[in-house]
C-alpha positions as CSV (number, residue, x, y, z in Angstrom):
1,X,17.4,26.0,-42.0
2,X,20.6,26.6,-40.2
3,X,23.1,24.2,-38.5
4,X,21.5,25.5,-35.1
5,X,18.0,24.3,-36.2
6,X,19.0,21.1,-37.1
7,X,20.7,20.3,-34.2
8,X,17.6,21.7,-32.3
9,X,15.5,19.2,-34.4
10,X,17.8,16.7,-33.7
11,X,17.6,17.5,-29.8
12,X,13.8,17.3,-29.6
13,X,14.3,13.5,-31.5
14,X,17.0,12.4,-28.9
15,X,14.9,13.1,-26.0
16,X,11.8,11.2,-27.8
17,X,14.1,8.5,-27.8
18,X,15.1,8.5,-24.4
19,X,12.1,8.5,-23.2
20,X,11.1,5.4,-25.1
21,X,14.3,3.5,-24.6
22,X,13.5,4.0,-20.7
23,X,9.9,2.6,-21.5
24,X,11.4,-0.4,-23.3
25,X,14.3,-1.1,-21.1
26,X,11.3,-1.1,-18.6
27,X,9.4,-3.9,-20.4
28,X,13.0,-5.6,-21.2
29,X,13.2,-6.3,-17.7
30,X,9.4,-7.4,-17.5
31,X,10.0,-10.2,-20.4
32,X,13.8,-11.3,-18.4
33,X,11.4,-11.6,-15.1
34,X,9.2,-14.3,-16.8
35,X,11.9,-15.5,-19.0
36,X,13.0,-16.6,-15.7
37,X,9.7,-17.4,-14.5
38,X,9.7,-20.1,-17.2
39,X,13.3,-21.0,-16.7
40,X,14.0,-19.5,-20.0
41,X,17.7,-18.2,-21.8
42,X,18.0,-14.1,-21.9
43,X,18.8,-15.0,-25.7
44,X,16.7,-15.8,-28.2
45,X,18.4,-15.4,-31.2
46,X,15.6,-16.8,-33.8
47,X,12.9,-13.6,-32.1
48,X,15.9,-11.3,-33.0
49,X,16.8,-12.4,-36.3
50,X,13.2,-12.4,-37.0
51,X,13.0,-8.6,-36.1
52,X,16.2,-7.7,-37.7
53,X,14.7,-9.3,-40.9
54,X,11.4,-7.5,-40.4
55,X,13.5,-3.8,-40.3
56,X,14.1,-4.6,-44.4
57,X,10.0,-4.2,-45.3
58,X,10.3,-1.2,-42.3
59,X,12.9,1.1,-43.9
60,X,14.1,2.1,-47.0
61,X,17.2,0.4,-48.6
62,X,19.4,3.5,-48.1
63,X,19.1,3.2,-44.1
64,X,18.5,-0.6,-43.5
65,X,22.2,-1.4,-42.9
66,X,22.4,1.8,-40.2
67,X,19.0,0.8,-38.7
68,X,19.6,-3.1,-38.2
69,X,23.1,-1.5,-36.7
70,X,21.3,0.6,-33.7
71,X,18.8,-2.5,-33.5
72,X,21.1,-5.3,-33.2
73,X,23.1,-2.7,-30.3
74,X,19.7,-2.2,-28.9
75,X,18.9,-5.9,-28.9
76,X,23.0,-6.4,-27.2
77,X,22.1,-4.1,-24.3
78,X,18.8,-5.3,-24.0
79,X,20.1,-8.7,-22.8
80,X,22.9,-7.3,-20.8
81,X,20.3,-5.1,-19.0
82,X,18.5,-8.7,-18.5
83,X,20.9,-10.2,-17.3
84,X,21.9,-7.8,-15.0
85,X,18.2,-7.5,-13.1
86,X,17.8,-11.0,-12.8
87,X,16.0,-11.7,-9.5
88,X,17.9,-13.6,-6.2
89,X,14.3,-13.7,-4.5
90,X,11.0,-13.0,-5.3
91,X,7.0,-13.3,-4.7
92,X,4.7,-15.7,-6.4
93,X,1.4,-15.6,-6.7
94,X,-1.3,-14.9,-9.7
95,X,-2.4,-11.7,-9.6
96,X,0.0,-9.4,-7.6
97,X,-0.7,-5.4,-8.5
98,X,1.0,-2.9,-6.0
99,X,2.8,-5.0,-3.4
100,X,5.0,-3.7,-0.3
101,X,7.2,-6.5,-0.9
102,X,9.7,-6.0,-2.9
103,X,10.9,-2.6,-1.5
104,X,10.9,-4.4,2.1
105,X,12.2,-7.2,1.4
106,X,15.2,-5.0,-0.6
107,X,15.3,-2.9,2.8
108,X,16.0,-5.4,4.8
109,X,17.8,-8.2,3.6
110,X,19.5,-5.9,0.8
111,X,18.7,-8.4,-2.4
112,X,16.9,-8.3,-5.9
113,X,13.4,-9.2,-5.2
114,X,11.0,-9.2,-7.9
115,X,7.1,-9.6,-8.6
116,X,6.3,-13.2,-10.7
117,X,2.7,-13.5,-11.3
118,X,2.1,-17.3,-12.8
119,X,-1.4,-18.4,-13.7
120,X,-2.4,-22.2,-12.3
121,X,-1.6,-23.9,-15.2
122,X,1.7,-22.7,-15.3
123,X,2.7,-23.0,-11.8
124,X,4.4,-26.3,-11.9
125,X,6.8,-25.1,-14.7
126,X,7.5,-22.2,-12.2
127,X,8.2,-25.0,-9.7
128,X,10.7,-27.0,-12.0
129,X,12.5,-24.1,-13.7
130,X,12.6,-21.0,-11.6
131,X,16.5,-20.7,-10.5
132,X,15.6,-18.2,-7.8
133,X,16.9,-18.9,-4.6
134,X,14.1,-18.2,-2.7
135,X,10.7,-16.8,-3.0
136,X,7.7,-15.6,-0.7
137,X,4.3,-17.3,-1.9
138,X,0.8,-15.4,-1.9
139,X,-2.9,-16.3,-3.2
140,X,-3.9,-18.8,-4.6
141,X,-0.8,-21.0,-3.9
142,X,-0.2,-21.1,-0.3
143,X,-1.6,-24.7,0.1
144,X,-0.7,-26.1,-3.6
145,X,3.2,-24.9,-3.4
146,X,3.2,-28.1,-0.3
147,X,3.4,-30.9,-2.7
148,X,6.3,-29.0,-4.4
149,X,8.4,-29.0,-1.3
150,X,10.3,-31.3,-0.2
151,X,10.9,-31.2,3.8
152,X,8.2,-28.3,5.8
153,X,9.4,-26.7,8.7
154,X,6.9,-27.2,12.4
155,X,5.0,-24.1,11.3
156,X,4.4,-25.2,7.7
157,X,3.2,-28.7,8.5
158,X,1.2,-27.7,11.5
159,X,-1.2,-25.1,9.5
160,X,-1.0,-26.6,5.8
161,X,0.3,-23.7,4.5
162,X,3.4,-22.2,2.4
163,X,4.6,-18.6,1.8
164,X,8.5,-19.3,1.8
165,X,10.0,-21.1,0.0
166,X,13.9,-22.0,0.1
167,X,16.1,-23.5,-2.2
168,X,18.0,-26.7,-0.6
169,X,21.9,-26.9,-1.7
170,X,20.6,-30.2,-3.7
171,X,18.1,-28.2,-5.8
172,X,14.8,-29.1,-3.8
173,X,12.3,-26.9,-2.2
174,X,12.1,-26.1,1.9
175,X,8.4,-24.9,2.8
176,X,8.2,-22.1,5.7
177,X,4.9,-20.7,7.1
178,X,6.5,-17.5,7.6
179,X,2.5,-15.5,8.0
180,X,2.7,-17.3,11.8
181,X,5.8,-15.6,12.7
182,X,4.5,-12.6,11.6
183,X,1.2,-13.0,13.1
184,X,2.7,-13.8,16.5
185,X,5.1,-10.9,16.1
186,X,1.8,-8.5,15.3
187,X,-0.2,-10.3,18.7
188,X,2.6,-9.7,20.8
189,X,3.3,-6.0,19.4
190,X,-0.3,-5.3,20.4
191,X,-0.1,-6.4,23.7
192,X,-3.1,-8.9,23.2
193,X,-2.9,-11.8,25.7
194,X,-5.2,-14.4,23.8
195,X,-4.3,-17.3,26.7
196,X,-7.3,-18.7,28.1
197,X,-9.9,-16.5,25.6
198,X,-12.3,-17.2,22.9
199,X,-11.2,-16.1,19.6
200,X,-12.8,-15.8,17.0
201,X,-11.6,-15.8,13.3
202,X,-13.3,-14.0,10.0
203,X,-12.7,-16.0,7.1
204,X,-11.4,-19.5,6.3
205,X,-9.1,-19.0,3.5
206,X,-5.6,-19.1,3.1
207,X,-4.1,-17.6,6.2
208,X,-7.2,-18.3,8.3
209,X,-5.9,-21.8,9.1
210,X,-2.4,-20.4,10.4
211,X,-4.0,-18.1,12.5
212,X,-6.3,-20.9,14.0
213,X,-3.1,-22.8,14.8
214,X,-1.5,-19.9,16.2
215,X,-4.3,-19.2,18.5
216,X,-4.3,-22.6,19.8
217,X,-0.5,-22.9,20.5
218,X,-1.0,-19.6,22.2
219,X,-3.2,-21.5,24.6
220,X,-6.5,-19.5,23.6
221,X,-9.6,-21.3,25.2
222,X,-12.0,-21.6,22.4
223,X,-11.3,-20.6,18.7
224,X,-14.3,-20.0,16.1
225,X,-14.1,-19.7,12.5
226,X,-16.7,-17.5,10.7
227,X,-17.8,-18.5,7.0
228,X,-19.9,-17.3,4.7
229,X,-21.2,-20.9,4.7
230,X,-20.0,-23.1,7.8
231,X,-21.7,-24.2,10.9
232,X,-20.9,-20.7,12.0
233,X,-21.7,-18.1,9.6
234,X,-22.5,-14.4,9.7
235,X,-26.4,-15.5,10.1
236,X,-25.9,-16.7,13.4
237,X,-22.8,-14.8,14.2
238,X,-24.4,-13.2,17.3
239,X,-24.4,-16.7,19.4
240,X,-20.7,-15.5,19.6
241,X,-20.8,-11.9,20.5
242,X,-19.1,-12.8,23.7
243,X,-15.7,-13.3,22.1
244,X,-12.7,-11.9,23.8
245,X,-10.5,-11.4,20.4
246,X,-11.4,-10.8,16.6
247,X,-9.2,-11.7,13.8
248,X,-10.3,-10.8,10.3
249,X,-8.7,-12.7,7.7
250,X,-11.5,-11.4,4.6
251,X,-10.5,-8.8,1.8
252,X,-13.6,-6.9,3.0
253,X,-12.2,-3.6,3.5
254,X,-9.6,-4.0,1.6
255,X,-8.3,-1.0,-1.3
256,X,-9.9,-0.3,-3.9
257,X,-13.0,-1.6,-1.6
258,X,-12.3,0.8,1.5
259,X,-15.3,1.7,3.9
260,X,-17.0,-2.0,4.6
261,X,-16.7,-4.2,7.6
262,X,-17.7,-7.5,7.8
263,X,-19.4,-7.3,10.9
264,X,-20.3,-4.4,13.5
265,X,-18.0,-4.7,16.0
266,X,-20.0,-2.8,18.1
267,X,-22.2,-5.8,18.9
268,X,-19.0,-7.7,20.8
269,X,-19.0,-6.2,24.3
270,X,-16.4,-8.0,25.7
271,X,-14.1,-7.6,23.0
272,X,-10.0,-6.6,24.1
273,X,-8.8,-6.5,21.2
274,X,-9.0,-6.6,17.1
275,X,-6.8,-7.6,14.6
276,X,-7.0,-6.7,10.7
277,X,-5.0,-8.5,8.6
278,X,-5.7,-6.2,5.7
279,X,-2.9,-4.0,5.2
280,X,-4.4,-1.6,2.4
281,X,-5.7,0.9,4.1
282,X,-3.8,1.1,6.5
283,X,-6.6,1.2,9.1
284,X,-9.8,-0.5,7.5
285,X,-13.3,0.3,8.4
286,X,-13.2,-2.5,10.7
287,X,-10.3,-1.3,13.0
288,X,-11.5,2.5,13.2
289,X,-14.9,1.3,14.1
290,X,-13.2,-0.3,17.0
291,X,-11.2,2.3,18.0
292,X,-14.4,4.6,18.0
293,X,-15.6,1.8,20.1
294,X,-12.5,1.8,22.5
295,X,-11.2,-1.4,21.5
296,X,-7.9,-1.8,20.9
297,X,-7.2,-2.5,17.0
298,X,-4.0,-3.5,15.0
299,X,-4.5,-3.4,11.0
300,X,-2.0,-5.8,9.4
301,X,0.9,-3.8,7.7
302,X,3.2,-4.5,10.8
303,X,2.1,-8.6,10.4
304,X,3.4,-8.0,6.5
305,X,6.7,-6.6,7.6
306,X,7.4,-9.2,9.8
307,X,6.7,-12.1,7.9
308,X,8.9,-10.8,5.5
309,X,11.8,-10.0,8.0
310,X,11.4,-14.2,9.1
311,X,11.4,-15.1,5.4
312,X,14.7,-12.8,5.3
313,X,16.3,-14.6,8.2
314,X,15.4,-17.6,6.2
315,X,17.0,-16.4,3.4
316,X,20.4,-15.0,4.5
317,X,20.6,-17.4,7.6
318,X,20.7,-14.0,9.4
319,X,18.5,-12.9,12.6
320,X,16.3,-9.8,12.2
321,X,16.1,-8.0,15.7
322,X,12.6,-6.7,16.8
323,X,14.4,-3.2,16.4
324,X,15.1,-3.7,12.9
325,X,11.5,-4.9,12.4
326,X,9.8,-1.7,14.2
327,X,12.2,0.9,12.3
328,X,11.1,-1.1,8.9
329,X,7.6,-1.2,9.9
330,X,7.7,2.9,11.3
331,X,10.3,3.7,7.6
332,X,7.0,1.8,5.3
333,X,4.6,3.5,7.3
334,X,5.6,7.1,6.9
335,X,6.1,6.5,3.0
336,X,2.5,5.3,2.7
337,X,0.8,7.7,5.3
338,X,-1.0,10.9,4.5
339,X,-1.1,13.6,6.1
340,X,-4.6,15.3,6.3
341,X,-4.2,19.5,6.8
342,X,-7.6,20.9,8.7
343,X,-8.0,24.5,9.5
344,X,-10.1,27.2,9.2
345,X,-10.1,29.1,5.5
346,X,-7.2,31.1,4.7
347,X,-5.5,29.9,7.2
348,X,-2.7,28.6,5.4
349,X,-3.4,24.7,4.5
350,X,-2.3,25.0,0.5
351,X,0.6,27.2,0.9
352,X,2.0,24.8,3.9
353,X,0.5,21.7,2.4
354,X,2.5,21.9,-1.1
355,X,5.8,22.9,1.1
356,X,5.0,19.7,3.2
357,X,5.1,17.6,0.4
358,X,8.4,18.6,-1.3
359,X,10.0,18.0,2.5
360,X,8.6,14.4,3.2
361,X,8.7,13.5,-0.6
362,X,4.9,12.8,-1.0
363,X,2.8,14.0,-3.5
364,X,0.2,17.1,-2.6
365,X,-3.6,17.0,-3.4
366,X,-5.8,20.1,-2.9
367,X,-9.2,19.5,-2.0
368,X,-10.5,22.8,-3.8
369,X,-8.2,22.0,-7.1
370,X,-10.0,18.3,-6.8
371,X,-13.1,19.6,-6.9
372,X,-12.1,21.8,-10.3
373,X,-10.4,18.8,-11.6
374,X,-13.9,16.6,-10.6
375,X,-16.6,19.3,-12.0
376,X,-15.2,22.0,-14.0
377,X,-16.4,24.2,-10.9
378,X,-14.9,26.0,-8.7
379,X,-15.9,25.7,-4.7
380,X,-17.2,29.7,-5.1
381,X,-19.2,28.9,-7.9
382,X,-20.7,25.1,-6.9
383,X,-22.0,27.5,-3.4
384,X,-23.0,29.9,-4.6
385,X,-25.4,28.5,-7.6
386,X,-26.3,25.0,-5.8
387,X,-25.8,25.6,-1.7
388,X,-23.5,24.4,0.8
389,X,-25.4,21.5,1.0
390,X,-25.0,20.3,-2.3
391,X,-20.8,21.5,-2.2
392,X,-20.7,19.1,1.3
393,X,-21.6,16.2,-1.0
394,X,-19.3,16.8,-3.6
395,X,-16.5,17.6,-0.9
396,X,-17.4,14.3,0.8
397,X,-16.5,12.5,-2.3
398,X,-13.2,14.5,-2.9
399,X,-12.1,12.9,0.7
400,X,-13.2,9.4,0.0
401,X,-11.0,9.7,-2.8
402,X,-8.1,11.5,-1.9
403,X,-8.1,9.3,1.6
404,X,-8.3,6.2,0.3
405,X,-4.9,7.0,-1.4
406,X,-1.6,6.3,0.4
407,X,1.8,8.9,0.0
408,X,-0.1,12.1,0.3
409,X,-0.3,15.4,1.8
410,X,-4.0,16.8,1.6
411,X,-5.0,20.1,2.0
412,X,-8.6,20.2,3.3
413,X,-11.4,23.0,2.6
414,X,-11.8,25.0,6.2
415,X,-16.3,23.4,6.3
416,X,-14.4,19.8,5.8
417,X,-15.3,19.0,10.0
418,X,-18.8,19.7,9.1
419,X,-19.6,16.5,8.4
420,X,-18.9,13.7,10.7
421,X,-18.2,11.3,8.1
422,X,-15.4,12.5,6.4
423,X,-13.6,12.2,9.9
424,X,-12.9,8.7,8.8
425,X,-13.0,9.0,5.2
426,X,-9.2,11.0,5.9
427,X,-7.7,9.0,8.9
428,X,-8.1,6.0,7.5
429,X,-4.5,6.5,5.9
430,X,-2.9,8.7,7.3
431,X,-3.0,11.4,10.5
432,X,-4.7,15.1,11.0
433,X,-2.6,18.3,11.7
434,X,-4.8,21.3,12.3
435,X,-3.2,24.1,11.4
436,X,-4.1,27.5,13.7
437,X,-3.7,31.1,12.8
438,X,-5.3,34.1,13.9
439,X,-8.9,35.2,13.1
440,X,-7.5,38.8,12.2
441,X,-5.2,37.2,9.6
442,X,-8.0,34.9,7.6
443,X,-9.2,36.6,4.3
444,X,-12.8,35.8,2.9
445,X,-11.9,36.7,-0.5
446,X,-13.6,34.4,-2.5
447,X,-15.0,32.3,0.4
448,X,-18.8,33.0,0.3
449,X,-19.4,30.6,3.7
450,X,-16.6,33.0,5.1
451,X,-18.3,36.1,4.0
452,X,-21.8,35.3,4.7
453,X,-20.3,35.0,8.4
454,X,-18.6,36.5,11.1
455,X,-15.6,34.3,11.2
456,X,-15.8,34.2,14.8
457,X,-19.0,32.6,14.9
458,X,-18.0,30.4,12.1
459,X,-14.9,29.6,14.6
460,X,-16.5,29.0,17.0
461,X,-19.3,26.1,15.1
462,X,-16.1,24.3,13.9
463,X,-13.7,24.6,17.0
464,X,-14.2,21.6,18.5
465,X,-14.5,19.4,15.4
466,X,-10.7,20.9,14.7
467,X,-9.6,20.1,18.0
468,X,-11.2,16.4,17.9
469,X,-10.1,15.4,14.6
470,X,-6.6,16.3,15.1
471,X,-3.7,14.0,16.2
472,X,-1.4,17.5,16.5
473,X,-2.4,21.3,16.6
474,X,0.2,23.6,15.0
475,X,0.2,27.5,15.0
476,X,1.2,28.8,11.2
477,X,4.4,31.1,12.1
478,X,5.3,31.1,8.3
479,X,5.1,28.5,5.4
480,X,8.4,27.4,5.3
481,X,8.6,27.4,9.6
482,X,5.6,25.6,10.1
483,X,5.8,23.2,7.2
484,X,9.1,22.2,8.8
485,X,7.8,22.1,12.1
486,X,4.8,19.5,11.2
487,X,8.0,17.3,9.3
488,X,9.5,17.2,12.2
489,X,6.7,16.4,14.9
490,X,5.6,13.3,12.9
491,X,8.8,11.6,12.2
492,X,10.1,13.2,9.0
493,X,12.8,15.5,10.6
494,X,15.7,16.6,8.4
């Protein structure tokens, strides 16, 4: 081989590394997170000597001494890096996934905030060792973190719950029911006026019992709390179909469960308004079936933004304006929307839709590559050898999918509108631009719906459904025009 070659080789074996140091650094910073969990050093010198000595039965005698060298360097950095992403603030709870929280709490108050998931057994030693200086608390521990606090603010003591907690200057723990600020904040948003109404609450776990005390200080008339196995229940639920105000406090609805409701709406006529405190979708089966209803319905990401901006105050000992609230709530919303592209076929939705996505950062999904990806098929072939019914069914799944995602641009097959249920199936994250264009300029080329029809006539069946569905109507003028011109109308301007 030549010198070239080797340093080729040796190119190809620097990137592998790379791209494992980045996964280990990754995991470093994982182990320093409960290393501080557990009130533990960064160093542990008898785990490194232990893997230094292990590297003598792992390489040959020749390269040992050069080995433990790049180890014991790794190892050096390892802590440095450690030490250097050690958390200020942080959420607790026991099993966190994909939280918001950390990025908006980093927004806003401009700290390290970190994820520390504790199991029950382990939660006192959290309690007595974490040096944090601050931390939000989740399920299960909103009740147990009381008895590790030693003063409660109004809010804390008046509802029996904790999600912030602050360190005192002496070491000891100050409980703050932050959920009712960000309740209140959400009610008030909404415009809901709950004075003198009868409430009634879904759910009686954690937050349910901040929301009842919230609703009473609010001067609402009568408040209810439905349980799966209290006095009221969702048995007899109807003896209190004539409640003003709904607040769901369930995970019914909630992702990866999208498309259930805990009750049908529908059956409250005198309901003003709805409340979801699910944030995830960001409008849950429950708050588009009462919009379709014409009652007015919040869903609870704005509620999670400004809890966090009162745990921030808390925090800093700064106030967070309502402005700064409503451009942190509108700055999360835009990164987890989708935007849903209808239109006839060929009338540009792929071209504009992969544009749209490099522009607002999101990532693209293409309802006819889906359906490749899904069955190996294309849409031509799935229509042609098994019907358009058959295709509907298997496009109705691609957008129960692809919608219950959040960060998206989706490109929608033109027949999408022909069935009612996929309306909801795609706006339940995000909103619907239907893109226009000229029935002279639409090809059929390997559309057999398309060319088993006059395209006016197949216009004119799915006219209206494009007009309904839509939150915007857009003429295509050009890929590159247009897909600026959608950025802009929904907030994404450059």
């Amino acid at each position: 081989m030549r010198l070239d070659d080797y340093r080729a080789e040796i190119d190809t074996i620097d990137k592998q590394i790379i791209k494992l140091l980045e996964q280990r650094l990754q995991t470093v910073k994982n182990i320093g997170l409960c290393k501080q969990a557990m009130g533990k050093p960064v160093l542990d010198a008898s785990r490194e000597n232990s893997k230094l000595e292990a590297l003598r039965g792992q390489t040959d005698e020749d390269s040992y001494s050069y080995i433990a060298d790049v180890f014991k360097e790794i190892m050096a950095q390892s802590r440095r890096f450690q030490e250097e992403h050690k958390a200020d603030y942080g959420l607790l709870g026991r099993t966190l996934g994909h939280s918001f929280s950390p990025e908006i709490h980093r927004s806003i108050g401009g700290y390290t905030y970190e994820l520390f998931e504790v199991e029950p057994e382990n939660l006192k030693g959290f309690f007595e060792n974490t040096a944090l200086k601050g931390f939000n608390v989740t399920i299960p521990y909103k009740k147990e973190a009381l008895k590790y606090c030693s003063s409660l603010s109004d809010a804390a003591q008046k509802t029996g719950s904790v999600n912030t907690i602050v360190r005192n200057s002496d070491g000891s723990f100050a409980g703050h029911n932050t959920d009712y600020y960000g309740l209140e904040y959400l009610i008030r948003s909404a415009g809901f006026d709950v004075s003198g109404a009868k409430v009634i609450i879904l759910g009686n776990g954690g937050v349910s019992g901040t929301v009842r005390q919230l609703m009473n200080d609010s001067g609402a008339a009568e408040v209810v709390t439905i349980s799966r196995k209290g006095e009221d229940n969702y048995e007899n639920i109807s003896r209190h179909y004539d409640a003003e105000f709904i607040i769901n406090t369930t995970p019914v609805g909630m992702y990866p469960d999208n498309g259930r409701a805990v009750i049908d709406v529908t059956e409250f006529k005198n309901c003003k308004g709805l409340a979801d405190l699910i944030y995830n979708p960001v409008k849950t089966r429950l708050v588009m079936d009462a919009e379709n209803a014409g009652i007015p319905a919040e869903g609870g990401l704005k509620m999670l933004v400004a809890q966090a901006a009162g745990a921030c105050e808390l925090f800093l000992g700064s106030k967070i304006s309502d402005e700064q609230i409503e451009a942190e709530y509108m700055r999360v919303l835009r990164k987890v929307e989708n935007i849903i592209l209808i239109g006839m076929p060929g009338c540009g939705k792929s071209s504009i839709g992969e544009r749209l996505a490099e522009i607002t950062g999101k990532s693209f999904a293409d309802s006819d590559i889906r359906i490749i990806e899904q069955t190996g098929r294309s849409a031509e072939d799935i229509i042609c050898s098994e019907g358009e019914e058959y295709f509907r069914k298997v496009e109705t799944g691609i957008a129960k999918t692809e919608g219950a995602h959040t960060g998206r641009v989706i490109a929608t097959g033109g027949g999408v509108v022909t069935r009612d249920e996929n309306l909801d199936l795609l706006r339940q994250n995000g909103r619907i631009v239907y893109i226009k264009r000229s029935l002279e300029k639409l090809s059929s080329d390997g559309r057999p719906i398309s060319a088993a029809n006059k395209i006016e006539d197949l216009f004119d069946q799915r006219k209206d459904a494009y007009e309904s569905w839509s939150d915007f109507e857009i003429e295509n003028t050009g890929i590159e025009e247009t897909a600026d011109k959608i950025a802009q109308l929904l907030g994404y301007g450059r």
